[in-house]
N, C-alpha and C positions, 0 to 999 in steps of 0.2 A: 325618589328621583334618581338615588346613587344607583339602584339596582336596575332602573330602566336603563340609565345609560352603558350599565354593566353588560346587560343583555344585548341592546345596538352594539355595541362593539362587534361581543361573541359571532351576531348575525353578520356584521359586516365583514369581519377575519375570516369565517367561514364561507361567505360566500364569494371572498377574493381567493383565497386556497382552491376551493372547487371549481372559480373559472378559470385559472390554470391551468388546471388537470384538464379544463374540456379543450381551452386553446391548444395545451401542448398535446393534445389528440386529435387536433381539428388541422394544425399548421405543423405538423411534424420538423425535425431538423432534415434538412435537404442537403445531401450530401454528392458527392461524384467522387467515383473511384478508377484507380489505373495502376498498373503494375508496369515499370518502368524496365526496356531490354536486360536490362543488366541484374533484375530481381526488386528493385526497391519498387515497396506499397509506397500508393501515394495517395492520399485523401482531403479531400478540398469542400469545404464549407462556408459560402457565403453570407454572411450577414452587415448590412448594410447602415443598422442602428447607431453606429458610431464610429469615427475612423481610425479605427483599433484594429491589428494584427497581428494574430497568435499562429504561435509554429512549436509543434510538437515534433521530438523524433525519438524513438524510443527502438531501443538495440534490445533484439532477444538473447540479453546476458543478463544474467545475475549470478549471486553466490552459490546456487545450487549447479552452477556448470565448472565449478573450480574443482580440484583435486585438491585432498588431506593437506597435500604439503605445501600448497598456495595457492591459499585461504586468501581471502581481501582482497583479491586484484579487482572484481568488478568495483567495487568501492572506492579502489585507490584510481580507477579509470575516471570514474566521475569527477575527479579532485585535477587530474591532469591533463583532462580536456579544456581546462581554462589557462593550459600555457600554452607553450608557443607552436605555433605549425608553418608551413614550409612560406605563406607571405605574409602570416600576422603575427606581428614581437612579442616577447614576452610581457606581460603586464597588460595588452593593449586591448583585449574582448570589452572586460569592463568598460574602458574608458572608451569604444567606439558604440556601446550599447546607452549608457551613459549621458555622452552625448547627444544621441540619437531621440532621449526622451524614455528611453524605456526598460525593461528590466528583464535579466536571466537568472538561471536557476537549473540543479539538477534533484536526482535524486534515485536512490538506488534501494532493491529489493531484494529478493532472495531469486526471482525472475526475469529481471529487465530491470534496465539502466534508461532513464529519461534526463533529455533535456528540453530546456523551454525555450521561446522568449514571446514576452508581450512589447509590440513598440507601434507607434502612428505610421496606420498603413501605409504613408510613402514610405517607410522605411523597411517592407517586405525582404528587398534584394539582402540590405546587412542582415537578416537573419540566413536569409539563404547561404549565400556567402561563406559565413564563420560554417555553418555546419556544414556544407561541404567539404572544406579544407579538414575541418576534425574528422571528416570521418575518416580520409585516407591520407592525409597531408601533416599530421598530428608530428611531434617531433618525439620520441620517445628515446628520448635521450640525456646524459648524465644533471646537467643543469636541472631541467624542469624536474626527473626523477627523484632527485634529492632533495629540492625543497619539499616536494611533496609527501616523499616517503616521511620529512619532522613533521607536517601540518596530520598526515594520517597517525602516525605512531603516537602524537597527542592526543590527539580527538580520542583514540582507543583506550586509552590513558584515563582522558576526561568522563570517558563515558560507564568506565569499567570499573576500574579499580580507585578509582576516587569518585565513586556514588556509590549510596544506598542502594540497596538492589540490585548492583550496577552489573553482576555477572548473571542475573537470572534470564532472560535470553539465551546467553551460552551455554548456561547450564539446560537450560529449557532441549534446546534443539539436540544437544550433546547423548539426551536419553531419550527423548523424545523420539527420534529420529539416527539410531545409534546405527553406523555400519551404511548411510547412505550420506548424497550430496547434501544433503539438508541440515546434518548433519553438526554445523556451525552458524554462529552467527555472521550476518552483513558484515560487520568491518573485519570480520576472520583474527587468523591470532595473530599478535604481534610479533613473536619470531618468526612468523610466514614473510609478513610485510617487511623486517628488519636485514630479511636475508634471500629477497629476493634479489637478482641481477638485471641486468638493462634485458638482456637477450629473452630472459621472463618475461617481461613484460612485455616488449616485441613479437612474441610468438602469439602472446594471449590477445594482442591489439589487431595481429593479422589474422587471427581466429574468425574472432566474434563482430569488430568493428571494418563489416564491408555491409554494402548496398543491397544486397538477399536475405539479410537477417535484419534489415532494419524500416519502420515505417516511420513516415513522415504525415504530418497531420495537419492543413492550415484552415486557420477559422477567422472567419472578421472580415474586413469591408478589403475587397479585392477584386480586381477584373478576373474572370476563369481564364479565360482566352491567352492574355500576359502571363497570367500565374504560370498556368503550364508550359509555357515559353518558357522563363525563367526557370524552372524546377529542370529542367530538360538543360537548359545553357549552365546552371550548374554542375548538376550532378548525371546527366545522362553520358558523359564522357568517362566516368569512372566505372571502369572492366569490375564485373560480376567476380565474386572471389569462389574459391571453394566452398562447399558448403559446407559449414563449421563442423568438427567435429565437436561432441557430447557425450554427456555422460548418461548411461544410460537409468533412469530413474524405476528401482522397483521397491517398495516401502513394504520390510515387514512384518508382519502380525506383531505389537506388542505379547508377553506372555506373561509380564507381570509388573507392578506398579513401585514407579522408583520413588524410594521418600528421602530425602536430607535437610535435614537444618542445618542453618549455618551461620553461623555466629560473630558479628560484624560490629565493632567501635563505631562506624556512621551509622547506623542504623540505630534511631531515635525508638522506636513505635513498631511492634510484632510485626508482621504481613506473614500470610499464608496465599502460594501462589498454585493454582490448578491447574495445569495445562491438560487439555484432553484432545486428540487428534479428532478432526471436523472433516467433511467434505471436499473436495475440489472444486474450484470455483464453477468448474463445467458442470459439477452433479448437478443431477434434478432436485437432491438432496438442500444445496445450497443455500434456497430459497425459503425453506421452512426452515431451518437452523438462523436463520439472519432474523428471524422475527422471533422464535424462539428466547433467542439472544438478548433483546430488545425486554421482551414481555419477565426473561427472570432480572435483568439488572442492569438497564440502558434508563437512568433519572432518575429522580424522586419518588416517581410513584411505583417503579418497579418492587418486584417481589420480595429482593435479597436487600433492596435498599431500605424499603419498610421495615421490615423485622432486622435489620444488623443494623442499620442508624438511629432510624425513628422510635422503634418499639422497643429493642430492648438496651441499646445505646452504646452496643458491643465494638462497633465498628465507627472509625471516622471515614472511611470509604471502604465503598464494593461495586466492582463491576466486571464486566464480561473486554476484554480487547479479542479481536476476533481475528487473525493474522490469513491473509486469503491467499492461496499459493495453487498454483498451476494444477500440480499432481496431488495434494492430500489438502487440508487446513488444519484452522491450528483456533482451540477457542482456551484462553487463558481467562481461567474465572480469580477472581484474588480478591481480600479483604485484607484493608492496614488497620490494625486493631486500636480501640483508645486506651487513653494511659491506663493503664492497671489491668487490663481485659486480656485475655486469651486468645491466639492464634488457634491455637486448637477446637477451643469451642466455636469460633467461627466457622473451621473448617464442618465440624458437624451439621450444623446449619444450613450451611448450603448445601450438603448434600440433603437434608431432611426436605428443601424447597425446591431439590432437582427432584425428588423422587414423589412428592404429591403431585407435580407436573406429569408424570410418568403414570401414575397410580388414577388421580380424577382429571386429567388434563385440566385446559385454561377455560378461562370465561370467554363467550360472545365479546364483552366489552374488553373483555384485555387484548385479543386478536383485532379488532377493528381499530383500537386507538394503535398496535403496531403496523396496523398497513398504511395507517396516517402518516404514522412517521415516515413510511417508505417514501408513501407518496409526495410528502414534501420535498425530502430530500433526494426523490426523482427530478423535482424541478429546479431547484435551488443550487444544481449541482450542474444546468446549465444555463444558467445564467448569464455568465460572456463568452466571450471568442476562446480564453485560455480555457476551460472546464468542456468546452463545448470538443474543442481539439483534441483534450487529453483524454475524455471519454470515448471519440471514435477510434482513438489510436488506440486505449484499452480492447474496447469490443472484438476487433480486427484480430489485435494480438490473443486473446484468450478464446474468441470463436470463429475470429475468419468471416466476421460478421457488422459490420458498422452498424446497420440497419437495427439492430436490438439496441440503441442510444434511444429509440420512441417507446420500442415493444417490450421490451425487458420488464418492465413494471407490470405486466398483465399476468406473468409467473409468479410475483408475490400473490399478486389478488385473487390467484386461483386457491391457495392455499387453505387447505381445513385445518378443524380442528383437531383433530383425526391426524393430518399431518404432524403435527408440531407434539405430538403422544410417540410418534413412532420416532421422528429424529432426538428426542430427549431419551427416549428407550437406546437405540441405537448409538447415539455417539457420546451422552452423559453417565449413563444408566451401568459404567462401567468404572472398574478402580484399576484397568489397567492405562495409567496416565502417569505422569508427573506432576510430585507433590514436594515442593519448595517451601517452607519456611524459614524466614530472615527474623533474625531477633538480634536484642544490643547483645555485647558480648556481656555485658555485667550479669547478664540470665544464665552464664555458663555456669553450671556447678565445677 
């Protein structure tokens, strides 16, 4: 009886997953687009299921547009967009958002700088509203600049040098990516941030943060007809800026493979970290790499997580963090070793498990259960008004394309096996990378 009702379930999960996939191919998301006098993309999505309203606006800035000598400012923008601007006080975003029932949030890249908000569709206009005034209204001036610059020189602080691992990111992109913008980590260095001036950060705010570099995305239950009305009585009065300048992006050849240990008092448990330069999010490449990804070390039943956890017990974790960026990618492979076990033997391993990949490629079934996974999390990833926003303001920004929020998923499902042999060949199948090892320092001879 237990394994009848074992089996009903399976049938039934299975057969609510696959109608999913036929609805979200049957009823596609339906969207309308418009580019606004002044340069701003505007993107508008409907959905009526609830009275929810989500606003996406996402600035094509991130840390890869900064210069060596400061570093951090897309990051420290995020953090200073929640003070004051030119009619809303200092402290008062939150507490009008708050009130309001709802909630904001940013977040920032190595490409673009996003904000949100989710609140009860009557309350559309206060999202409009604040991020109007931010985009050109912002006050970037000594008050807000300074609390912000302690809350950023912490977090850098908190993230870096008081954590395990905390500098491997920095170190990561530092060689990784040596001699271009990439060059650094998201929060950049702390004497960048320490010794920047108002007038820095003024230049960098009238750079990047105008109306032609930035799309806005809204999803959830809304009149189209007002919406655009409104989006136009906000923002259609603010003059089109120059068009940013940039830095120009050329990535070259690695020519040989950086190793360091490094030897750290917090550091409980070995870790050996792999970084291997990936495709661009636009390759055709992409798509076979993501599944790839998936099939050597994304859960339990993965390849490197069988033999480093299960089988031989070397590892307490292993997996793939995949880092997706405009012009190149980034796949960091890494195992935290168990007490007494070796980072180095780990690091053997996974190469031995990249290169049967390479040598007999994958099974029928290791490929089908990774397009499952896609496919789930093709769906599941729109789910509401916010995910639904922030995927067409994605698409837009990296294709110029809303329309792949339906179609995108049929690029995974084209994929052989055959593929996933070449990109393992291609962007694993090489030692010239970055290779990080963290160990306690009591390991130091």
């Amino acid at each position: 009886m237990k394994k009848n009702l074992l089996l009903f379930v399976f049938i039934v999960l299975n057969y609510c997953i696959n109608t999913n996939i036929v609805f979200a191919q049957i009823y596609p998301i339906k969207y309308v687009k418009e580019t606004l006098d002044n340069g701003l993309t505007v993107i508008y999505s409907q959905d009526k299921s609830a009275p929810v309203v989500s606003t996406v606006i996402m600035y094509k800035v991130g840390s890869k547009d900064e210069i060596s000598t400061q570093t951090g400012y897309a990051h420290f923008f995020e953090h200073l967009m929640f003070e004051a601007t030119e009619n809303i006080p200092r402290g008062a975003m939150d507490s009008y958002v708050q009130e309001a029932g709802g909630e904001l949030n940013a977040a920032t890249s190595f490409d673009k700088t996003v904000f949100y908000f989710q609140l009860p569709s009557n309350q559309l206009k206060l999202a409009l509203w604040i991020e109007s005034e931010r985009m050109r209204k912002l006050k970037v001036e000594s008050l807000g600049v300074e609390t912000q610059r302690g809350v950023v020189l912490e977090e850098i602080k908190q993230t870096t040098t008081n954590q395990p691992y905390g500098t491997l990111l920095q170190k990561t992109m530092e060689n990784l990516f040596a001699g271009t913008s990439y060059g650094w980590e998201i929060l950049g260095y702390e004497k960048n941030i320490a010794a920047a001036t108002i007038e820095n950060f003024q230049n960098f705010y009238n750079n990047f943060y105008q109306p032609n570099n930035a799309i806005l995305s809204i999803s959830g239950d809304f009149d189209l007809k007002e919406t655009k009305a409104l989006v136009r009585e906000y923002f259609g009065n603010i003059p089109k800026g120059v068009e940013p300048k940039r830095n120009t992006i050329e990535i070259p050849q690695m020519t040989k493979q950086y190793r360091e240990s490094i030897y750290d008092e917090k550091v409980q448990l070995p870790g050996v970290f792999i970084s291997f330069r990936g495709p661009a999010i636009t390759s055709t490449d992409y798509f076979a790499t993501s599944l790839l990804t998936d099939i050597l070390a994304n859960g339990e039943s993965s390849r490197l997580y069988q033999r480093l956890v299960d089988k031989e017990e070397l590892a307490v974790e292993v997996t793939i963090e995949p880092i997706i960026l405009q012009d190149v990618g980034i796949f960091l492979v890494y195992g935290i070793a168990s007490q007494g076990k070796s980072a180095e033997k780990i690091e053997k391993i996974i190469y031995e498990e990249i290169n049967k990949i390479i040598k007999d490629g994958v099974t029928d079934e290791e490929l089908s259960k990774a397009k499952n996974i896609i496919e789930t999390k093709f769906i599941t990833d729109k789910k509401n008004s916010l995910s639904i926003a922030q995927s067409l303001a994605e698409y837009q920004n990296y294709f110029g394309d809303p329309g792949l929020i339906n179609t995108e998923i049929d690029k995974y499902l084209k994929v052989t096996k055959n593929d996933i042999v070449k990109v393992a060949q291609k962007y694993f199948g090489t030692d010239k990378n970055v290779t990080l090892f963290y160990l306690p320092k009591s390991n130091k001879k």
